[in-house]
C-alpha positions as CSV (number, residue, x, y, z in Angstrom):
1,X,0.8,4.9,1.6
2,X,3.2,8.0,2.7
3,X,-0.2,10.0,3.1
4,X,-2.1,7.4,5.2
5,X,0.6,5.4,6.9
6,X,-1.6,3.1,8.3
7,X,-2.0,1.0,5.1
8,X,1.4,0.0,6.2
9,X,0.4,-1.2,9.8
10,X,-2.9,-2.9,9.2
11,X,-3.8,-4.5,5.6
12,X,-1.1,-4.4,3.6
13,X,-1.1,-7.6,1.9
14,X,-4.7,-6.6,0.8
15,X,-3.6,-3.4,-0.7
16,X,-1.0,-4.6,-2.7
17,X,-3.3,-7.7,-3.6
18,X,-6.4,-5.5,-4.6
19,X,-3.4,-3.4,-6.7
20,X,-2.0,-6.6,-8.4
21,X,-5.7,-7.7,-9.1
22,X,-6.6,-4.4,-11.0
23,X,-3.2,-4.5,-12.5
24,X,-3.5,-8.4,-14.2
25,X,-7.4,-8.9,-14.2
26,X,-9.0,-5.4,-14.1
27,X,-10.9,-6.9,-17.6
28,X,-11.9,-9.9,-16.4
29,X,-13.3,-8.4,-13.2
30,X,-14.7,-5.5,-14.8
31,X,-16.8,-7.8,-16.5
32,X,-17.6,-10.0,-14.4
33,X,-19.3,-7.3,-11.6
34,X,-21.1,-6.0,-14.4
35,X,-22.8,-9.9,-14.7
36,X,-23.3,-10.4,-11.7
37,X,-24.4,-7.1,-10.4
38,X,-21.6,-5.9,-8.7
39,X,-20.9,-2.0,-8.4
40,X,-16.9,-2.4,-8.9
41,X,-14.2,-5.2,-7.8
42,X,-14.3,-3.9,-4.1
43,X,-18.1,-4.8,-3.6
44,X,-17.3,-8.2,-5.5
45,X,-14.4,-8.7,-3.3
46,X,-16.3,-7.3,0.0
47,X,-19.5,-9.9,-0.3
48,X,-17.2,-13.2,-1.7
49,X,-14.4,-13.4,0.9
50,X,-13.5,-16.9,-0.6
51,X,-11.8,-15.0,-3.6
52,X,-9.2,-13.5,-1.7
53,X,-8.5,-16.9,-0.6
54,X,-8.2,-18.3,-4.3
55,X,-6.1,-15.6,-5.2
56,X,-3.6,-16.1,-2.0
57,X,-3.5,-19.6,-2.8
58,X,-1.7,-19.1,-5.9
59,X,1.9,-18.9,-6.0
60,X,3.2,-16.7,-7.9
61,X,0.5,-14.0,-7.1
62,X,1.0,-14.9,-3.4
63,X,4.9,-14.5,-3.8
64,X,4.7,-11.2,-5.4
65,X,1.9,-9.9,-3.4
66,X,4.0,-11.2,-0.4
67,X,7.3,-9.2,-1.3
68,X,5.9,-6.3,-2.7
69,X,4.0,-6.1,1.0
70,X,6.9,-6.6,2.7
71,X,9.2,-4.2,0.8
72,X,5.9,-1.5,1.2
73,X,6.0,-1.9,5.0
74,X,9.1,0.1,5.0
75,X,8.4,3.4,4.0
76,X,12.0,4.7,4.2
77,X,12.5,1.9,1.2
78,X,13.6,3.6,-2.0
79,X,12.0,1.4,-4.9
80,X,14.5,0.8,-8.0
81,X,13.7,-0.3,-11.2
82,X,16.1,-3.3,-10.4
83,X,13.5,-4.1,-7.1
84,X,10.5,-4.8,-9.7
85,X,12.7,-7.5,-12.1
86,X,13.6,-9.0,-9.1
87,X,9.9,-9.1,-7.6
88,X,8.8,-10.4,-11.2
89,X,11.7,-13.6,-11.2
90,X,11.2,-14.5,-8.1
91,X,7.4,-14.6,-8.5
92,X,8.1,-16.9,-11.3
93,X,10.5,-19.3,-9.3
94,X,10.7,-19.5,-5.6
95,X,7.3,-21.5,-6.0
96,X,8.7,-24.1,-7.9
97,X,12.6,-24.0,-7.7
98,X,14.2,-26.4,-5.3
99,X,16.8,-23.9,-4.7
100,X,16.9,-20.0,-5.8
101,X,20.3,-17.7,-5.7
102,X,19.2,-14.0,-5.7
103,X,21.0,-10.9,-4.8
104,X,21.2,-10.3,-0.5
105,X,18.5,-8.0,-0.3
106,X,16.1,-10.0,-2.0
107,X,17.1,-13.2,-0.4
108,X,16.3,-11.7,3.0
109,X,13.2,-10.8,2.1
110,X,11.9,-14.0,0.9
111,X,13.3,-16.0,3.7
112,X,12.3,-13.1,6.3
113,X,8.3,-13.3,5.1
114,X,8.4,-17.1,5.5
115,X,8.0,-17.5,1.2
116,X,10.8,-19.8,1.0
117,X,9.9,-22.0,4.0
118,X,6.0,-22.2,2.4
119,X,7.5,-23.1,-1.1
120,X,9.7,-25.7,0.3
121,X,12.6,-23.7,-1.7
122,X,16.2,-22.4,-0.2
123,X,16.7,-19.4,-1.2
124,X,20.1,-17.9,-0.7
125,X,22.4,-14.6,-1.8
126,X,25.5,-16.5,-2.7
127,X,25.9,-19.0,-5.5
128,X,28.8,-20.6,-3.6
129,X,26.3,-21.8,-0.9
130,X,24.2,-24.3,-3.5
131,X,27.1,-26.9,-3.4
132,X,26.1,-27.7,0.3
133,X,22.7,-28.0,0.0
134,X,23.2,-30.0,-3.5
135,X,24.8,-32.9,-1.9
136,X,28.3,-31.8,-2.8
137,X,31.4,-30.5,-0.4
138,X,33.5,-27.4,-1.4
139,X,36.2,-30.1,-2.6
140,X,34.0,-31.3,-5.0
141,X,33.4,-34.4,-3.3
142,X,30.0,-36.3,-3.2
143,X,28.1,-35.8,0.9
144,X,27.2,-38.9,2.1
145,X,24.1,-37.6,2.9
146,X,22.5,-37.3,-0.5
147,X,24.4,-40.3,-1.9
148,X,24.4,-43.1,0.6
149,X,25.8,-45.4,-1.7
150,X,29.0,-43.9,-1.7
């Protein structure tokens, strides 16, 4: 993407997408253009638009393919090997936590590309901020809110 900056302006979900593909399924895809004809994954990919679809509609794949896009749009980023743990765990739970504590950078990200609002989850950078969302005040005491029998 440094060489050909425009991946970064135009389809860049789809790159990292088509990467994460070949990465997990090359196999499986391999084989299955060679039964049904197709030259390689991007002519399979090309004529059956719907898989893109099927593959955005899962939620960890969409969640990593998401942030990895979003963190790949900035080309002055520096990647660490830290950034791909945290990509990987919060593939794995922002789709089906209720509420996620990561580190600031990370929690920016998945708020700032709209993955928490689509998971339903909260996803926030400081473990002190759970109790409000939890039901409970900082003095330990139960909000009236999530326990109207109070």
């Amino acid at each position: 993407m440094n060489a050909d900056p425009k991946w970064r302006r135009t389809r860049l979900w789809d790159v990292i997408a088509v990467r994460e593909i070949v990465f997990l399924f090359r196999d499986v895809f391999d084989e299955a253009c060679a039964n049904h004809g197709f030259a390689d994954m991007g002519d399979l990919l090309a004529e059956r638009p719907e898989i893109r679809h099927h593959f955005h509609s899962m939620p960890s794949f969409d969640v990593s393919v998401t942030l990895k896009a979003a963190y790949h749009s900035n080309p002055n980023h520096r990647w660490t090997p830290n950034d791909m743990n945290d990509l990987m765990m919060l593939s794995s739970v922002v789709p089906y936590c209720d509420i996620v504590v990561t580190d600031k950078a990370a929690a920016a990200h998945v708020n700032a590309t709209g993955l928490a609002k689509r998971a339903n989850t909260i996803v926030l950078s400081k473990l002190e901020d759970v109790l409000a969302h939890i039901g409970v005040a900082e003095n330990g005491s139960r909000s009236q809110a999530l326990n109207p029998g109070a």
